[in-house]
N, C-alpha and C positions, 0 to 999 in steps of 0.2 A: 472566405472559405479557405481553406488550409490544408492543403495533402502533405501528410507523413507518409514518409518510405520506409523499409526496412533497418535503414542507417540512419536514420529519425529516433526512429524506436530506439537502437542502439546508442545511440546519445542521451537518451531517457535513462536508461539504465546504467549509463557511466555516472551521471549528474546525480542519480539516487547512490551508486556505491559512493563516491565522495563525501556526500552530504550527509549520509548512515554514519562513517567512519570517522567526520568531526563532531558528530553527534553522541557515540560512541559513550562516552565516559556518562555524561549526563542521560543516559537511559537506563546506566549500570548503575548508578546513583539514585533515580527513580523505581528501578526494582529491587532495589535493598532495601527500601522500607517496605514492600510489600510482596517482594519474591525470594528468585536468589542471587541478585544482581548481577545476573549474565545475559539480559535482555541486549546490551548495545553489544558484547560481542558475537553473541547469533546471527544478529540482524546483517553485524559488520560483516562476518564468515559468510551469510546467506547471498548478501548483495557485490561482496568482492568473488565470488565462485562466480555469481550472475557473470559479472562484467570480464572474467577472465573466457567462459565460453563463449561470450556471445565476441571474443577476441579471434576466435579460433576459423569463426564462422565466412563464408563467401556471402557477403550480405548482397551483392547482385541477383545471385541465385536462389534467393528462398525469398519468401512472403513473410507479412508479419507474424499469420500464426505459429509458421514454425521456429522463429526467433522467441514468440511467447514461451510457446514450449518446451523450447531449450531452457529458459532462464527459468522454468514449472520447476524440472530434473534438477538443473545444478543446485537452485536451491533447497529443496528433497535433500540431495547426497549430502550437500554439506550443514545440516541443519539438521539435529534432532528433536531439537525441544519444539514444545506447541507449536511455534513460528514456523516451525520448517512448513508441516502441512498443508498450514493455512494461508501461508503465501505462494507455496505449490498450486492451491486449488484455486487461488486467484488467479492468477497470471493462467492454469489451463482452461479457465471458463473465460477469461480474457480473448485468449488463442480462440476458443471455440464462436466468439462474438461476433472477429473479425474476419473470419474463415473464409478462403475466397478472392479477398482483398489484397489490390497488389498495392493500393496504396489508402492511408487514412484521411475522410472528410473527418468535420466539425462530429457530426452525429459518429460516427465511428466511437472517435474518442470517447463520446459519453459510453456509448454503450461500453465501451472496454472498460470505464468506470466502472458501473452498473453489475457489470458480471464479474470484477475483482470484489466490491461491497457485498454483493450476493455469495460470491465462493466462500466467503470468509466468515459468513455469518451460519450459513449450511453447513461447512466445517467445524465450525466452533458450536454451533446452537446455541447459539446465542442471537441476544437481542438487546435493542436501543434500553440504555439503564441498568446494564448489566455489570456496569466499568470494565469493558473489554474495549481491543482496538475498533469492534462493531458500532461504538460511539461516535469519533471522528471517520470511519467508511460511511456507513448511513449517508449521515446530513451531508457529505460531500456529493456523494452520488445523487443523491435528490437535488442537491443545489445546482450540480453540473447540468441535468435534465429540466432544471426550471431554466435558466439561463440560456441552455440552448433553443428552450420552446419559446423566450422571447425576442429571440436573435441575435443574440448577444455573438461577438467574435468568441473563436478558441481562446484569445487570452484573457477575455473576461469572463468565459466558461469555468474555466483553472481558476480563477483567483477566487470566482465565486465558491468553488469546491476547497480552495485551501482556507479561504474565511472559517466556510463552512464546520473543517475540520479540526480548525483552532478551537472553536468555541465549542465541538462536541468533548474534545479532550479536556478540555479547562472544564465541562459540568464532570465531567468524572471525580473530580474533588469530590462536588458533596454527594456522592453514591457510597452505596457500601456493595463489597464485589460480594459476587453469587457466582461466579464462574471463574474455576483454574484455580493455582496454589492461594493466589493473595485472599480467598472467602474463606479461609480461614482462621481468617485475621476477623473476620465479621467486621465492627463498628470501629474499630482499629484501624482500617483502611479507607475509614474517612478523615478528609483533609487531603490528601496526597492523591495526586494525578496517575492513573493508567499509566504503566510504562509501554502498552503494545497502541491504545493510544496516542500520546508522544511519539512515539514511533513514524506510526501511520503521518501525525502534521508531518514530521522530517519526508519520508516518503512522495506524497502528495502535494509537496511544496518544491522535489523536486523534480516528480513528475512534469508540473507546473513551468519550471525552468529549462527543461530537455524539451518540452511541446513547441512552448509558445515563443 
């Protein structure tokens, strides 16, 4: 069993802006063929705002939800496109998960999975086969809840959820999008991988990394 503290969480969120900002080029790459290829500097904007507020923070003094909620905000202000939203409304249904909690077990974590996958898909309305990032959240958040229902540690909880998330983003190839700019593209946007997908592995791999 595993407690995460506030400054836990906050190494979560450093380990994700790093990992966004090498990522960076290759999701801007990925949504030019199917967007406007400004998906990796959002994400970079979104997750470098994150990690500069939660810089600012007395992480003695607050709980995790309200570090959730901080990184909800900063990402909001500095993100307008889709992403802003829908990674607002993850992390504040995250917040609302662990509400309470001064510190995170195993089951925490999932559930903070769980209700980032659910904010995102309520947000976006969207669903599994859509080639949206809902591809790799889903199966991660399901994997992370089978995994914990078998016992598995927190770091085989994460790996199961980052597997997970690899292989939802990799079927987004052969989908044709129905949700956001790239379904415009219809049958065009098959062959080429989701860039909020791609995203999400980068994300969820370093979640992965800042947990366990």
């Amino acid at each position: 069993m595993t407690a995460i503290d506030t400054a836990g969480l906050k190494t979560m969120f450093d380990e994700i802006s790093v990992a966004i900002e090498a990522d960076r080029d290759r999701l801007c790459q990925l949504d030019g063929v199917i967007g406007d290829a400004d998906h990796g500097i959002a994400m970079a904007l979104g997750f470098g705002a994150v990690r500069d507020a939660l810089a600012a923070l007395d992480l003695s003094a607050i709980e995790p939800t309200a570090l959730l909620n901080t990184a909800a905000k900063s990402f909001l202000n500095a993100v307008g496109a889709s992403s802003g939203p829908l990674y607002a409304t993850a992390f504040m249904r995250s917040a609302a998960a662990v509400k309470g909690k001064a510190v995170l077990e195993d089951a925490d974590v999932v559930a903070m999975l769980q209700a980032m996958a659910q904010g995102i898909r309520d947000r976006g309305k969207a669903d599994i086969g859509e080639k949206t990032m809902v591809d790799a959240w889903q199966p991660a958040a399901e994997a992370a809840a089978a995994a914990h229902a078998a016992g598995k540690t927190l770091t085989e909880i994460l790996d199961a959820a980052f597997a997970a998330a690899e292989r939802g983003a990799e079927a987004t190839k052969d989908m044709i999008a129905s949700k956001g700019r790239s379904s415009r593209l219809g049958e065009r946007s098959l062959g080429h991988m989701d860039p909020g997908a791609a995203s999400a592995v980068t994300v969820i791999g370093a979640m992965r990394k800042g947990l366990a």
